[in-house]
C-alpha positions as CSV (number, residue, x, y, z in Angstrom):
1,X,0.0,0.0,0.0
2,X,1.6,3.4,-0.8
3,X,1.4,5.6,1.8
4,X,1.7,9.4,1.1
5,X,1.8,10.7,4.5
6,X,3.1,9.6,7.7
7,X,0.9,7.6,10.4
8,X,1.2,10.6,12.4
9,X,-0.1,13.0,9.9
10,X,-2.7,10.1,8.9
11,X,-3.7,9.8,12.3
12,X,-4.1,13.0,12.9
13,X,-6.3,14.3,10.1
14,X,-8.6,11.2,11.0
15,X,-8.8,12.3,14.7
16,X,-9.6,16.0,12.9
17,X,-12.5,14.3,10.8
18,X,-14.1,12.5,13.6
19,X,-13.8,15.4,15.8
20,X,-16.0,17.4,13.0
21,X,-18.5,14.8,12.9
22,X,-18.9,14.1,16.6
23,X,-19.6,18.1,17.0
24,X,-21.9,18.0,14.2
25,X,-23.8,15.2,15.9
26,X,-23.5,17.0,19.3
27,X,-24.5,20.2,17.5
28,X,-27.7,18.4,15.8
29,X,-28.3,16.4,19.0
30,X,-28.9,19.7,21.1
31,X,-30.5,21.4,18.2
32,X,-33.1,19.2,18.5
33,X,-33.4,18.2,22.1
34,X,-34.0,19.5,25.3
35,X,-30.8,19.4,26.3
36,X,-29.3,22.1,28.1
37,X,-26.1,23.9,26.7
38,X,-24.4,23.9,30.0
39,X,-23.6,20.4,28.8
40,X,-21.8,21.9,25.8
41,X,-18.0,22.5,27.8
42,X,-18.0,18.9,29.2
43,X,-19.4,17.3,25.8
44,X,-16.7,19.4,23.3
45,X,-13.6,17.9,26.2
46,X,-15.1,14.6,25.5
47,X,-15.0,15.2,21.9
48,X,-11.8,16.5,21.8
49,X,-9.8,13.3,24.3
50,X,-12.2,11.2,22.1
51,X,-10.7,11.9,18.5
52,X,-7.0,12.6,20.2
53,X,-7.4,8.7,21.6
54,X,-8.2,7.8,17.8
55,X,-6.2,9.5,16.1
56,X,-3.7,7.8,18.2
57,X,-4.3,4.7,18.0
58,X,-4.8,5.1,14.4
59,X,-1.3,6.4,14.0
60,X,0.6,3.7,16.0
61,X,-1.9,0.9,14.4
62,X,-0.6,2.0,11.0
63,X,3.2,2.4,12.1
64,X,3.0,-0.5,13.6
65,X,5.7,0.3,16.8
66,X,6.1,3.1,18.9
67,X,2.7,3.6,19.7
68,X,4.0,6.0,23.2
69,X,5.8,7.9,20.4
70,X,3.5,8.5,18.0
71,X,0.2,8.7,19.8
72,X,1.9,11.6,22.1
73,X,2.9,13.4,18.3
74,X,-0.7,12.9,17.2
75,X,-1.8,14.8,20.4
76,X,1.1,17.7,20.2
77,X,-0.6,18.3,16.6
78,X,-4.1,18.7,18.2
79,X,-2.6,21.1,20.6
80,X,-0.9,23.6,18.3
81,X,-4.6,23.0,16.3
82,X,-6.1,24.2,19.1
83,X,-4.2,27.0,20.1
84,X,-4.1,28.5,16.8
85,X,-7.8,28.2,16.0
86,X,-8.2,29.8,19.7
87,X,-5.9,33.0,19.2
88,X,-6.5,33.7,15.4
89,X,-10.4,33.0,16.2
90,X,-11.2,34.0,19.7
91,X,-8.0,35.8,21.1
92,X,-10.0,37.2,23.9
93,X,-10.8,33.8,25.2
94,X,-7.5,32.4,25.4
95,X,-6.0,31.7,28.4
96,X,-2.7,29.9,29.4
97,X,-4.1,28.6,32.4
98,X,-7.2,26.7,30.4
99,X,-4.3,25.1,27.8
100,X,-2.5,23.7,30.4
101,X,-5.8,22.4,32.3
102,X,-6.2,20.7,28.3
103,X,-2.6,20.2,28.2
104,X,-1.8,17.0,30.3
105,X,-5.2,15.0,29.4
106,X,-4.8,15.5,25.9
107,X,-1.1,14.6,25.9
108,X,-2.1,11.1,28.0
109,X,-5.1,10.4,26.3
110,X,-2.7,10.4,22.7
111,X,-0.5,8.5,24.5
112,X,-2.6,6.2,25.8
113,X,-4.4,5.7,22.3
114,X,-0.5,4.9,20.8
115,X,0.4,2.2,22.9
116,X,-3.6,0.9,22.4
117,X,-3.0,1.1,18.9
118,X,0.7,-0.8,19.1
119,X,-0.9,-3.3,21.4
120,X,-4.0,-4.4,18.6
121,X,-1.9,-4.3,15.7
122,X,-2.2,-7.9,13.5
């Protein structure tokens, strides 16, 4: 199979895509329910240690060894996404203190999704 990009980049634009598609289900989801949006901080965390875990695993499943490595790369990316999207879109909102409350989870969560994704390789 010819692969044009690495796992890592692989991984992460798959994490990307089901993040997108998870918020557009969560957006549809409270569109047309009663629930409240207070749940909307808790439910977009989820989303985002979600497609970090995935886009891990998918990396180190498709690199087939260092899955601590690679999953921990996939998260970095989703981190630098992040921050950029938060200062170029919503620089008054950004704080330092709220990426490092994402920091550590994300970066774990990555990791964890690596070695996951190592560990259920054929």
């Amino acid at each position: 199979m010819l692969r044009i990009f690495s796992p890592v980049i692989n991984g992460f634009m798959k994490g990307i895509m089901l993040a997108i598609v998870l918020s557009l289900i969560s957006a549809l989801t409270l569109h047309f329910t009663s629930l409240s949006e207070s749940t909307l901080p808790g439910l977009a965390l989820a989303i985002l240690l979600f497609s970090v875990f995935m886009g891990g695993w998918w990396a180190a499943r498709q690199a087939g060894s260092h899955g601590l490595l690679n999953g921990t790369k996939v998260a970095f990316l989703f981190i630098v996404l992040s921050l950029i999207i938060t200062i170029v879109f919503l620089p008054g909102h950004f704080t330092w203190l709220g990426c490092l409350f994402k920091l550590l989870p994300v970066l774990l969560v990555g990791a964890a999704g690596g070695m996951l994704g190592v560990a259920t390789r054929n």
